[in-house]
Every structure is written in C-alpha cells, then in structure tokens.
PDB file of N, CA, C and O in Angstrom:
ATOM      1  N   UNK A   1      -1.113  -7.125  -5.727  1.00  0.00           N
ATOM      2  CA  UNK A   1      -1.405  -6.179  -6.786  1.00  0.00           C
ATOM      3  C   UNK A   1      -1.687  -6.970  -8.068  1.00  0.00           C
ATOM      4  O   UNK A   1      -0.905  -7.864  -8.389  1.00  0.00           O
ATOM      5  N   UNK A   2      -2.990  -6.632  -8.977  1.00  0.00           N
ATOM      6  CA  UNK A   2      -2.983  -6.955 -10.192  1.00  0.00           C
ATOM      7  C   UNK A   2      -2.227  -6.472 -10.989  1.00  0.00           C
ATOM      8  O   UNK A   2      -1.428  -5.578 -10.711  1.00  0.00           O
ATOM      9  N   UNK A   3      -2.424  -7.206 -12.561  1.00  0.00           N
ATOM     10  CA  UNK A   3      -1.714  -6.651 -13.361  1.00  0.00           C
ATOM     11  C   UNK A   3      -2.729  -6.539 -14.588  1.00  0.00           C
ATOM     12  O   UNK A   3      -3.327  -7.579 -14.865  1.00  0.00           O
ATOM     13  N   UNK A   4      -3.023  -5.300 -15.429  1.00  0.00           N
ATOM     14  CA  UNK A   4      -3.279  -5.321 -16.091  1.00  0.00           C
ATOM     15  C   UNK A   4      -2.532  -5.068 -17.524  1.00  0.00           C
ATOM     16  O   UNK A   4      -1.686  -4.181 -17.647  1.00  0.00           O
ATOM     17  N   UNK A   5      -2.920  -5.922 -18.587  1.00  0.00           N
ATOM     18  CA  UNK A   5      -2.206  -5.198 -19.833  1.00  0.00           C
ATOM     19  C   UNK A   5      -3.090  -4.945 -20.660  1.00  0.00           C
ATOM     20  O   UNK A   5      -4.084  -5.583 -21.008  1.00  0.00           O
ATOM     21  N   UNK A   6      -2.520  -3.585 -21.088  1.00  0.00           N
ATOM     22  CA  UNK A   6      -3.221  -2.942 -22.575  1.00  0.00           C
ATOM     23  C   UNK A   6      -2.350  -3.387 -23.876  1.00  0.00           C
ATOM     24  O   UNK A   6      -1.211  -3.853 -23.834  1.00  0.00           O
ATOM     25  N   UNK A   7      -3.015  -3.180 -24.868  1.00  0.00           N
ATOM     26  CA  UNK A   7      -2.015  -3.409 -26.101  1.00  0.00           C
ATOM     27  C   UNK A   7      -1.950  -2.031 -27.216  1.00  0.00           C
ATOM     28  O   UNK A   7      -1.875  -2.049 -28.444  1.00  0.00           O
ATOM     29  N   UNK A   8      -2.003  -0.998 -26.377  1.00  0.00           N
ATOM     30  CA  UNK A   8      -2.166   0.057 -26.869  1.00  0.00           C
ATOM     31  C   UNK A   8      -0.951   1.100 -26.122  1.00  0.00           C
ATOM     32  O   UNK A   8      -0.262   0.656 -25.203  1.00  0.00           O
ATOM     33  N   UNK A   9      -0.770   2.655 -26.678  1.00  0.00           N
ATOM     34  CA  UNK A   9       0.209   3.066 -25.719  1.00  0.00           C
ATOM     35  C   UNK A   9      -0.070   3.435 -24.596  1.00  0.00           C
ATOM     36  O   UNK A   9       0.721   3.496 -23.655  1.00  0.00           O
ATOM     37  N   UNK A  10      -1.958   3.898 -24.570  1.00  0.00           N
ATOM     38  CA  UNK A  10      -2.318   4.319 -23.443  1.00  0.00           C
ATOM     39  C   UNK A  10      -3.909   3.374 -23.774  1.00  0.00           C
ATOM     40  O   UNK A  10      -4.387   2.801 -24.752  1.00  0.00           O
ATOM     41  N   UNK A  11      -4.385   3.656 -22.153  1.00  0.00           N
ATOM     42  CA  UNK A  11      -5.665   3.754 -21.880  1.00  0.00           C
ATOM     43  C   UNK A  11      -6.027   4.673 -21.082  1.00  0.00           C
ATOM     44  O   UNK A  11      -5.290   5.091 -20.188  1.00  0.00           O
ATOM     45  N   UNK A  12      -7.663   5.273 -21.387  1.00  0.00           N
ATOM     46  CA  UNK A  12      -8.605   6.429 -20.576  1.00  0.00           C
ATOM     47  C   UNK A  12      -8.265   5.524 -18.769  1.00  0.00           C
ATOM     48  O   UNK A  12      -7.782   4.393 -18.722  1.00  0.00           O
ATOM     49  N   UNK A  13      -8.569   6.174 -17.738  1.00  0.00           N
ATOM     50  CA  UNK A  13      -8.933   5.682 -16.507  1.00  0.00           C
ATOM     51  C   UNK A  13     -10.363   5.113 -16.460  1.00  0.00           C
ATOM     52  O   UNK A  13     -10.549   4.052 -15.864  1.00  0.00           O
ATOM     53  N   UNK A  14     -11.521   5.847 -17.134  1.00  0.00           N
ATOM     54  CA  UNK A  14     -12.634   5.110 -17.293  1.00  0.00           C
ATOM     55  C   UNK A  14     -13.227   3.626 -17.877  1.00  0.00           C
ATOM     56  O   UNK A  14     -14.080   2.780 -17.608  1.00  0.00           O
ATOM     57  N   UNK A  15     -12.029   3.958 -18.994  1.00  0.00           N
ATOM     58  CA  UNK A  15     -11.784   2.643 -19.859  1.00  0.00           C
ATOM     59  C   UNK A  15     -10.929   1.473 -18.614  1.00  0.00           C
ATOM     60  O   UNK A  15     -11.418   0.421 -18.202  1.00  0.00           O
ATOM     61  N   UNK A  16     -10.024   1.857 -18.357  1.00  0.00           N
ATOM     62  CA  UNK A  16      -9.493   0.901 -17.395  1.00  0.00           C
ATOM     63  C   UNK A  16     -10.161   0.510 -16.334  1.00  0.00           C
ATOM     64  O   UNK A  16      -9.969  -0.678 -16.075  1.00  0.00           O
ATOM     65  N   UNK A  17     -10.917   1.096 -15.580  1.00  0.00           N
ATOM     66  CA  UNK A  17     -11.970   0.547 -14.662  1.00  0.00           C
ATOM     67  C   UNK A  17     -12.898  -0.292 -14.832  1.00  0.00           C
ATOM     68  O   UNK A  17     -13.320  -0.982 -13.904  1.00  0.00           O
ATOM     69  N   UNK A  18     -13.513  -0.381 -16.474  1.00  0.00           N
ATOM     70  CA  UNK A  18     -14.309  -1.324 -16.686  1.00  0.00           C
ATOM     71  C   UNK A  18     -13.323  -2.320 -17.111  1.00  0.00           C
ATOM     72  O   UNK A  18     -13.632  -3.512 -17.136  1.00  0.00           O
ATOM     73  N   UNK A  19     -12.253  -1.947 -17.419  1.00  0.00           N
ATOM     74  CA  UNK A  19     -11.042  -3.748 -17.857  1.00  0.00           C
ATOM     75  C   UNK A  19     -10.657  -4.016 -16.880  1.00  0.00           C
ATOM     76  O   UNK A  19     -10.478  -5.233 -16.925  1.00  0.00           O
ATOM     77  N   UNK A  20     -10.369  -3.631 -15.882  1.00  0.00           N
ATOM     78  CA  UNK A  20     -10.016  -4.053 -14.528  1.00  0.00           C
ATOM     79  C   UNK A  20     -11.205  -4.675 -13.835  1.00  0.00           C
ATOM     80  O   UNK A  20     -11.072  -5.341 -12.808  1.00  0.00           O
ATOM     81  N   UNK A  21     -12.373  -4.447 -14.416  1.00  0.00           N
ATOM     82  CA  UNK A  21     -13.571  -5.667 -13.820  1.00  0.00           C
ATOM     83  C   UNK A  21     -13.847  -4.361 -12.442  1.00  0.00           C
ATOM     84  O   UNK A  21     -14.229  -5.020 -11.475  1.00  0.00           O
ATOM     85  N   UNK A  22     -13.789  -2.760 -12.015  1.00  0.00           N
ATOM     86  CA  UNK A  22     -14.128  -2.192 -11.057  1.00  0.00           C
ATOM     87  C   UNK A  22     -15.339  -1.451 -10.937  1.00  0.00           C
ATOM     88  O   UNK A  22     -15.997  -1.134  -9.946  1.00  0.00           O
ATOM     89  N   UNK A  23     -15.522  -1.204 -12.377  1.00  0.00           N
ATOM     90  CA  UNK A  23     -17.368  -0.730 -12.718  1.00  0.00           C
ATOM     91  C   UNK A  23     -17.563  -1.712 -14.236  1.00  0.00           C
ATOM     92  O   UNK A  23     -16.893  -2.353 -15.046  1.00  0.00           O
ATOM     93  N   UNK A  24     -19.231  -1.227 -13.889  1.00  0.00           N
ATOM     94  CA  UNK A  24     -19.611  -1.977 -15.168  1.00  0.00           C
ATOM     95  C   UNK A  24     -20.024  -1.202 -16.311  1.00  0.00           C
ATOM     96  O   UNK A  24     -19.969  -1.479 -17.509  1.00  0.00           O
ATOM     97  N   UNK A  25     -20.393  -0.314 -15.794  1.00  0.00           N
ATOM     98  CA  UNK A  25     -20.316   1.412 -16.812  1.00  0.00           C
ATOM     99  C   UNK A  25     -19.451   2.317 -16.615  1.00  0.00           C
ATOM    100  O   UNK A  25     -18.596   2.409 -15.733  1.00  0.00           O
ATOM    101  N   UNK A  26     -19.754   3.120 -17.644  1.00  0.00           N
ATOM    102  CA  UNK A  26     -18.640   4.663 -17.702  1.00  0.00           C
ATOM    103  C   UNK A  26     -19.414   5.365 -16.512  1.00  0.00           C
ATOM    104  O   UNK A  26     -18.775   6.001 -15.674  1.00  0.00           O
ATOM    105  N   UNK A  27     -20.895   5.240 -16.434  1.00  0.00           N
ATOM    106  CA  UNK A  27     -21.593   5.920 -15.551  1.00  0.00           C
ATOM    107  C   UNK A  27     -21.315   5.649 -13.976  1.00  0.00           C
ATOM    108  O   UNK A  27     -21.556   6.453 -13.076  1.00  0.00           O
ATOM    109  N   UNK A  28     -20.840   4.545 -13.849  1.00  0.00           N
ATOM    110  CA  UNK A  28     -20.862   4.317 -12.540  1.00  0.00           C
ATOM    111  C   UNK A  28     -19.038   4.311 -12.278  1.00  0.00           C
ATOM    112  O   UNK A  28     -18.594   4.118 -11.146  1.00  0.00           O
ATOM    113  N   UNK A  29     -18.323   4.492 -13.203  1.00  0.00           N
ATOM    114  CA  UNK A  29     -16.683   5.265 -13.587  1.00  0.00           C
ATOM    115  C   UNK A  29     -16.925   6.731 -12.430  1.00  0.00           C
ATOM    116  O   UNK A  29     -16.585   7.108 -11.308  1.00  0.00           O
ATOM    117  N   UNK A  30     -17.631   7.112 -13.449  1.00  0.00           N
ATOM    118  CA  UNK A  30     -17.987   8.826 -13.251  1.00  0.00           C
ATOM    119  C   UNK A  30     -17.893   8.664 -11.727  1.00  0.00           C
ATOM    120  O   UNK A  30     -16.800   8.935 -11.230  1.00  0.00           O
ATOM    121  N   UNK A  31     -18.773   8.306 -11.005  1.00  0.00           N
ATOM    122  CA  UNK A  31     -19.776   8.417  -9.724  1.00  0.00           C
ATOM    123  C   UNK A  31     -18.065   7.618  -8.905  1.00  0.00           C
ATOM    124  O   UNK A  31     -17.375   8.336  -8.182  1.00  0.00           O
ATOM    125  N   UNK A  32     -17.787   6.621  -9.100  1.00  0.00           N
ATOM    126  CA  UNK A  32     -16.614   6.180  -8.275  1.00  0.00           C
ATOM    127  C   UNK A  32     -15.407   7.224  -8.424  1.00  0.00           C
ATOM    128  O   UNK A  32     -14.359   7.145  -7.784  1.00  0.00           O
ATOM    129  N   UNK A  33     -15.704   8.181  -9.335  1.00  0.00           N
ATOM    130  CA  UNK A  33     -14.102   9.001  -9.576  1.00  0.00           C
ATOM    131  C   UNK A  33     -14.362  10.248  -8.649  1.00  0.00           C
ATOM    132  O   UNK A  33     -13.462  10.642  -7.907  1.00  0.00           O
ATOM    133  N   UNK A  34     -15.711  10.930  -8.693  1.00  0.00           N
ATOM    134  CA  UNK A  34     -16.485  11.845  -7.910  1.00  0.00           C
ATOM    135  C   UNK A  34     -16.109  11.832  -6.285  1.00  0.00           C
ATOM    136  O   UNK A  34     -15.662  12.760  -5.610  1.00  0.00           O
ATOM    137  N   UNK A  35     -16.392  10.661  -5.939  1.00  0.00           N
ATOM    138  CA  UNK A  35     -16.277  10.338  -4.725  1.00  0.00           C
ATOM    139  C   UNK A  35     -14.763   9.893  -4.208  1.00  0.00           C
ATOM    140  O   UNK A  35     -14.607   9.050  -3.325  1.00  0.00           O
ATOM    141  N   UNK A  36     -13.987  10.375  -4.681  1.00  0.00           N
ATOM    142  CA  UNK A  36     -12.426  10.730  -4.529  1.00  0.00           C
ATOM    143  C   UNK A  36     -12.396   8.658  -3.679  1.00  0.00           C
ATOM    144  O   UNK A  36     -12.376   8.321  -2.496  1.00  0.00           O
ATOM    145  N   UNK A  37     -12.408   7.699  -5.093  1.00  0.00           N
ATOM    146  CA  UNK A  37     -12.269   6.399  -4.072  1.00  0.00           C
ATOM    147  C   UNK A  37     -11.008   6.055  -5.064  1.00  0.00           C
ATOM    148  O   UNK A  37     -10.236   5.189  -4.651  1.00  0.00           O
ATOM    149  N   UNK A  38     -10.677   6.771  -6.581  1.00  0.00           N
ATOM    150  CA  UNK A  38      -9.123   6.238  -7.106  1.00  0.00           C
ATOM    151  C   UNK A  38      -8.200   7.030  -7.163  1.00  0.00           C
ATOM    152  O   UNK A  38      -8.272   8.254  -7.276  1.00  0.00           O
ATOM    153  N   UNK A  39      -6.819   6.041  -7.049  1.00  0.00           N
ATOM    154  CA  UNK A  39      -5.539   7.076  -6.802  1.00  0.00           C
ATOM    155  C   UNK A  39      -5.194   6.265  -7.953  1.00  0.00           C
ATOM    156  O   UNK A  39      -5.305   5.099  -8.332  1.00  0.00           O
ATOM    157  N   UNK A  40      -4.483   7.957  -8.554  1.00  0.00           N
ATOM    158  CA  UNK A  40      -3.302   7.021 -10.238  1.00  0.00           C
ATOM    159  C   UNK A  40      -1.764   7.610  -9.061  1.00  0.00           C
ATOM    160  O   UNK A  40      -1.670   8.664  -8.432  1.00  0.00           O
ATOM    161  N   UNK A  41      -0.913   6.609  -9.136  1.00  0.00           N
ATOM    162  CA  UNK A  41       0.524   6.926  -8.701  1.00  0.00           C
ATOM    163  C   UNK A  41       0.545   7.329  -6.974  1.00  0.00           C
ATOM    164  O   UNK A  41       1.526   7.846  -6.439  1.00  0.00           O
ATOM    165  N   UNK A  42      -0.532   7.036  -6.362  1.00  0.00           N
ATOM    166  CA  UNK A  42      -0.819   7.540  -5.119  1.00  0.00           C
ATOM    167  C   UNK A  42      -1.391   8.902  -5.216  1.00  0.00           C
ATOM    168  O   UNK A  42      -1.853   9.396  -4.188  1.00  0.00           O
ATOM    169  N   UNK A  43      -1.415   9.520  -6.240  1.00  0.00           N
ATOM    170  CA  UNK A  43      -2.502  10.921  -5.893  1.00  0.00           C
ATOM    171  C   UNK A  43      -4.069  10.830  -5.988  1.00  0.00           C
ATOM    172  O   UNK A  43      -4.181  10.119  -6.986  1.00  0.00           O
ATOM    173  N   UNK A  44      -4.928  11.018  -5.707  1.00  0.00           N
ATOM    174  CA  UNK A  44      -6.449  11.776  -5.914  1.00  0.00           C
ATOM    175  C   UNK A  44      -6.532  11.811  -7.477  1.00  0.00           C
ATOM    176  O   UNK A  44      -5.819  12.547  -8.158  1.00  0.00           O
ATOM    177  N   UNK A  45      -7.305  11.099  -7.897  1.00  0.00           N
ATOM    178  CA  UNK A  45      -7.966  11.387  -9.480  1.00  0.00           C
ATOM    179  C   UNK A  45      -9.483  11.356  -9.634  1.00  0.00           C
ATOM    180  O   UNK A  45     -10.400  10.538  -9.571  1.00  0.00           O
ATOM    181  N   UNK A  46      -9.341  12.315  -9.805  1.00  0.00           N
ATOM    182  CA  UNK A  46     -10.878  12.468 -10.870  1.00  0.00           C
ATOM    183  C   UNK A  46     -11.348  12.729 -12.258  1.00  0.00           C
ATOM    184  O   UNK A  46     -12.412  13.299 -12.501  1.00  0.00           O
ATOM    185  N   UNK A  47     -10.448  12.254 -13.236  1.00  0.00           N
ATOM    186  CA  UNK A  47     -10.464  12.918 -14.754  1.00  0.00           C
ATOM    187  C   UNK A  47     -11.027  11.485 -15.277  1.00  0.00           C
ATOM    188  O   UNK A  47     -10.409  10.423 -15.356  1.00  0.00           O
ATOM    189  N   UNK A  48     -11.918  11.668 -15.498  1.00  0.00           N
ATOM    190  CA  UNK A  48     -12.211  10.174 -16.438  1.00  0.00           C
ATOM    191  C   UNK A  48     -11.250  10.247 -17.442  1.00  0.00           C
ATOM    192  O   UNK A  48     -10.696   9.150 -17.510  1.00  0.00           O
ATOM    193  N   UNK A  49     -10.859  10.923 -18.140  1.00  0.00           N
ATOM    194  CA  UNK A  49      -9.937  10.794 -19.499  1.00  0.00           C
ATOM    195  C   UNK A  49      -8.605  10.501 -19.177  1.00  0.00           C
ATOM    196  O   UNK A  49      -7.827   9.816 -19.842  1.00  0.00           O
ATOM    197  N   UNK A  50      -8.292  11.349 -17.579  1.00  0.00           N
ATOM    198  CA  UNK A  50      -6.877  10.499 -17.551  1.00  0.00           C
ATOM    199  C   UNK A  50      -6.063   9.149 -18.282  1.00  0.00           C
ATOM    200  O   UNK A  50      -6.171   7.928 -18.172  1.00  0.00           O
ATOM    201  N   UNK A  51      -5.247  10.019 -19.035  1.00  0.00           N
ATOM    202  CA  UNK A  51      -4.351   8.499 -19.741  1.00  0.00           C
ATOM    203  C   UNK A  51      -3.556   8.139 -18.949  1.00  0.00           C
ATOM    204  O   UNK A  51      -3.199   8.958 -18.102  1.00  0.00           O
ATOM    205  N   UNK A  52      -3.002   6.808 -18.936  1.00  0.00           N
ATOM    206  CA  UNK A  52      -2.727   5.768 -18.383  1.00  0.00           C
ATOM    207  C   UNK A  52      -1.811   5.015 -19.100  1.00  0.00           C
ATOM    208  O   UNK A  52      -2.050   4.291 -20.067  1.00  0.00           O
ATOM    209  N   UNK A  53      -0.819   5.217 -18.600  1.00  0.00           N
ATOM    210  CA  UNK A  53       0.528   4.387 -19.644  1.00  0.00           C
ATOM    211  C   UNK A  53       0.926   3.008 -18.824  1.00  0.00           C
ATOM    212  O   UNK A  53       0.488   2.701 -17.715  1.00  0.00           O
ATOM    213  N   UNK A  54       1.633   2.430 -19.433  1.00  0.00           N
ATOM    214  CA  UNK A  54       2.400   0.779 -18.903  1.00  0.00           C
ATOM    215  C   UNK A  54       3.524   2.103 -17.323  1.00  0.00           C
ATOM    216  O   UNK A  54       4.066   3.203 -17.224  1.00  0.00           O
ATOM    217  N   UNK A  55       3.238   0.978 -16.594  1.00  0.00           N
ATOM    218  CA  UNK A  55       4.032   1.173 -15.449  1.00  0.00           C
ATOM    219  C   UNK A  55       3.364   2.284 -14.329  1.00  0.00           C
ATOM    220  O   UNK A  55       3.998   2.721 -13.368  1.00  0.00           O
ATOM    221  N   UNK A  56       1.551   2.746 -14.749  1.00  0.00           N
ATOM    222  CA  UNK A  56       1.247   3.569 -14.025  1.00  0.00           C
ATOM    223  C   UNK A  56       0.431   2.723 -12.659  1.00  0.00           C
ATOM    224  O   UNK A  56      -0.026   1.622 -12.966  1.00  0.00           O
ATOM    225  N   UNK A  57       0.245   3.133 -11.321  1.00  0.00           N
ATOM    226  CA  UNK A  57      -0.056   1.977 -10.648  1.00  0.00           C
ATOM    227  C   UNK A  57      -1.509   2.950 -10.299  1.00  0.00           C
ATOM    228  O   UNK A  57      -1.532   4.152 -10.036  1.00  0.00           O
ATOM    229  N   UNK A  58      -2.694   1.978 -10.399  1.00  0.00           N
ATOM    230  CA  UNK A  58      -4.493   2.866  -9.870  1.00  0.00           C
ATOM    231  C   UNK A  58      -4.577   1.733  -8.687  1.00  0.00           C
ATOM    232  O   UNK A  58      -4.309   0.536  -8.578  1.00  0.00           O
ATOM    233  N   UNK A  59      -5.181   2.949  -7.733  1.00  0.00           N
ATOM    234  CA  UNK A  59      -5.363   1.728  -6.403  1.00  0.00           C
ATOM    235  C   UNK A  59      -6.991   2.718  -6.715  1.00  0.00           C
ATOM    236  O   UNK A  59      -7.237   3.858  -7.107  1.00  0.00           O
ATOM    237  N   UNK A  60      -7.784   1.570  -6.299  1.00  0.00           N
ATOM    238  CA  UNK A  60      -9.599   1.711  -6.420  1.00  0.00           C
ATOM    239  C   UNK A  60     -10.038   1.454  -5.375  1.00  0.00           C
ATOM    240  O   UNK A  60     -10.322   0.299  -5.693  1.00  0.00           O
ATOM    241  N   UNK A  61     -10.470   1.537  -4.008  1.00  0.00           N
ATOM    242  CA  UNK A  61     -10.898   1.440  -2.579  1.00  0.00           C
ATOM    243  C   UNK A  61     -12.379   0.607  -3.242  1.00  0.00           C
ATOM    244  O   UNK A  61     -13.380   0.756  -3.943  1.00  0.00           O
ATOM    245  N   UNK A  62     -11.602  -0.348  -2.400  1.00  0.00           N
ATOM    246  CA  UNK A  62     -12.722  -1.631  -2.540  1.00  0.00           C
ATOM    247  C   UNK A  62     -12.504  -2.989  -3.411  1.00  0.00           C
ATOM    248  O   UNK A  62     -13.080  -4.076  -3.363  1.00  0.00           O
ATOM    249  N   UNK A  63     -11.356  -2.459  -4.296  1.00  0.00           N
ATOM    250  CA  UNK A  63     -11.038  -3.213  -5.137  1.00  0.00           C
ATOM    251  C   UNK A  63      -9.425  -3.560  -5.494  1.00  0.00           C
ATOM    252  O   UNK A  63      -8.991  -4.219  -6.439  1.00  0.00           O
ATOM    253  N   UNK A  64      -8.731  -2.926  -4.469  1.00  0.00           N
ATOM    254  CA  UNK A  64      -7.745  -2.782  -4.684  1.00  0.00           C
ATOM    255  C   UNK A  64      -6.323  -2.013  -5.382  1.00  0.00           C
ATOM    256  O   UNK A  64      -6.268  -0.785  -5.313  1.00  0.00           O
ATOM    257  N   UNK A  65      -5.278  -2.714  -5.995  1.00  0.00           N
ATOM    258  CA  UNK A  65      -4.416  -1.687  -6.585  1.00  0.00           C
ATOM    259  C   UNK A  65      -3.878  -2.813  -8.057  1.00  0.00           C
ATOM    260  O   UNK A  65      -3.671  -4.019  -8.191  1.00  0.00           O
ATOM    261  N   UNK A  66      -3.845  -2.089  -8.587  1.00  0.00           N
ATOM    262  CA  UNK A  66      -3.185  -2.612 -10.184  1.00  0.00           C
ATOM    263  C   UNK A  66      -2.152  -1.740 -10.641  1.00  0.00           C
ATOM    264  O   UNK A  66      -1.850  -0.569 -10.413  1.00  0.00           O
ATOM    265  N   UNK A  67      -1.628  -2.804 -11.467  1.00  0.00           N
ATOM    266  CA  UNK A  67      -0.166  -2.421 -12.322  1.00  0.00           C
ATOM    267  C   UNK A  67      -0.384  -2.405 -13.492  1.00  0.00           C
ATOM    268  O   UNK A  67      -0.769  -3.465 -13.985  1.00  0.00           O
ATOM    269  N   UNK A  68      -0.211  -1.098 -14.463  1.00  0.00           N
ATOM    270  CA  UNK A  68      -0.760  -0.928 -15.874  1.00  0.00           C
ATOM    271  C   UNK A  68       0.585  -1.709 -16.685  1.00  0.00           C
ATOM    272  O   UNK A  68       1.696  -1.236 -16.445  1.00  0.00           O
ATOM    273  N   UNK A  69       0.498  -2.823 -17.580  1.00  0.00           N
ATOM    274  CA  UNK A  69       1.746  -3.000 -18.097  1.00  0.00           C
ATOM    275  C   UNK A  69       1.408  -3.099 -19.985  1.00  0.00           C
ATOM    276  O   UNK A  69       0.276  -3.108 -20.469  1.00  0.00           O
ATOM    277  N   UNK A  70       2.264  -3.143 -20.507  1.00  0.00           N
ATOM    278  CA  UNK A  70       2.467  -2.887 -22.027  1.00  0.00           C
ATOM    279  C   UNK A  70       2.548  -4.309 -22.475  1.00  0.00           C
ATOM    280  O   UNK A  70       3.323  -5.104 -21.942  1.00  0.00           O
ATOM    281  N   UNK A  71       1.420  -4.761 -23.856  1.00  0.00           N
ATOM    282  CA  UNK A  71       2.133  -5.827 -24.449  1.00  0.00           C
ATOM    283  C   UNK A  71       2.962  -5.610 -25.468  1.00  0.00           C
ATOM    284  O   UNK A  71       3.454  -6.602 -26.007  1.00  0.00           O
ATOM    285  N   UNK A  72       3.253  -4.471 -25.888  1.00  0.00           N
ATOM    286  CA  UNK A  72       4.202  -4.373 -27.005  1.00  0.00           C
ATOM    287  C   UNK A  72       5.481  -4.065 -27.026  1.00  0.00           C
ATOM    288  O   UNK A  72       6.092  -4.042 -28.094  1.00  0.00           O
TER     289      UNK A  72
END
C-alpha cells in the first residue's frame, strides 16, 4: 500500500487521483469514477468531490490501494 500525504485537512477524490499519479486529468477522474474502478474505505465511489481525510484508505483497480495520511 502507498502512502499519500496531504497538508491540508482534506482532499477532493479527483484531486487525489491526479496526486496519487492514477489520472492525468479531472476528465479522465470522471470516466475512472463512472466505471465503478475506486473504492474509498472498501465501498463503491463515484463522487468526484468526495473528501478525503488522513487515515481514509482508496484502492483504484489497476493501480492499486493508498493510505491518505496528514502532515500536520
């Protein structure tokens, strides 16, 4: 599992997909969230806006699973 850190309290899921290096646009965010390929916490997500706090875990099919962590 990766780890990513934000230095904020949250991040969008769209936003985190392109910091996690899993799309290279919001557009192609959209189209990977559509196609039911990310889980936040093990459920089904599709909200691009979904926030995203330290300790939430996104698994991305194809790319794996990450650990959201806090630098502050």
């Amino acid at each position: 599992m990766k780890t990513i850190t934000i230095s904020t309290p949250y991040i969008k899921l769209d936003q985190f997909l392109k910091l996690a290096d899993c799309v290279p646009t919001g557009g192609m965010a959209k189209a990977l969230l559509q196609d039911q390929a990310v889980k936040v916490n093990g459920e089904n997500e599709d909200r691009r806006g979904r926030k995203l706090y330290a300790g939430d875990r996104v698994e991305v099919e194809g790319n794996g699973a990450f650990q959201v962590t806090s630098a502050q």
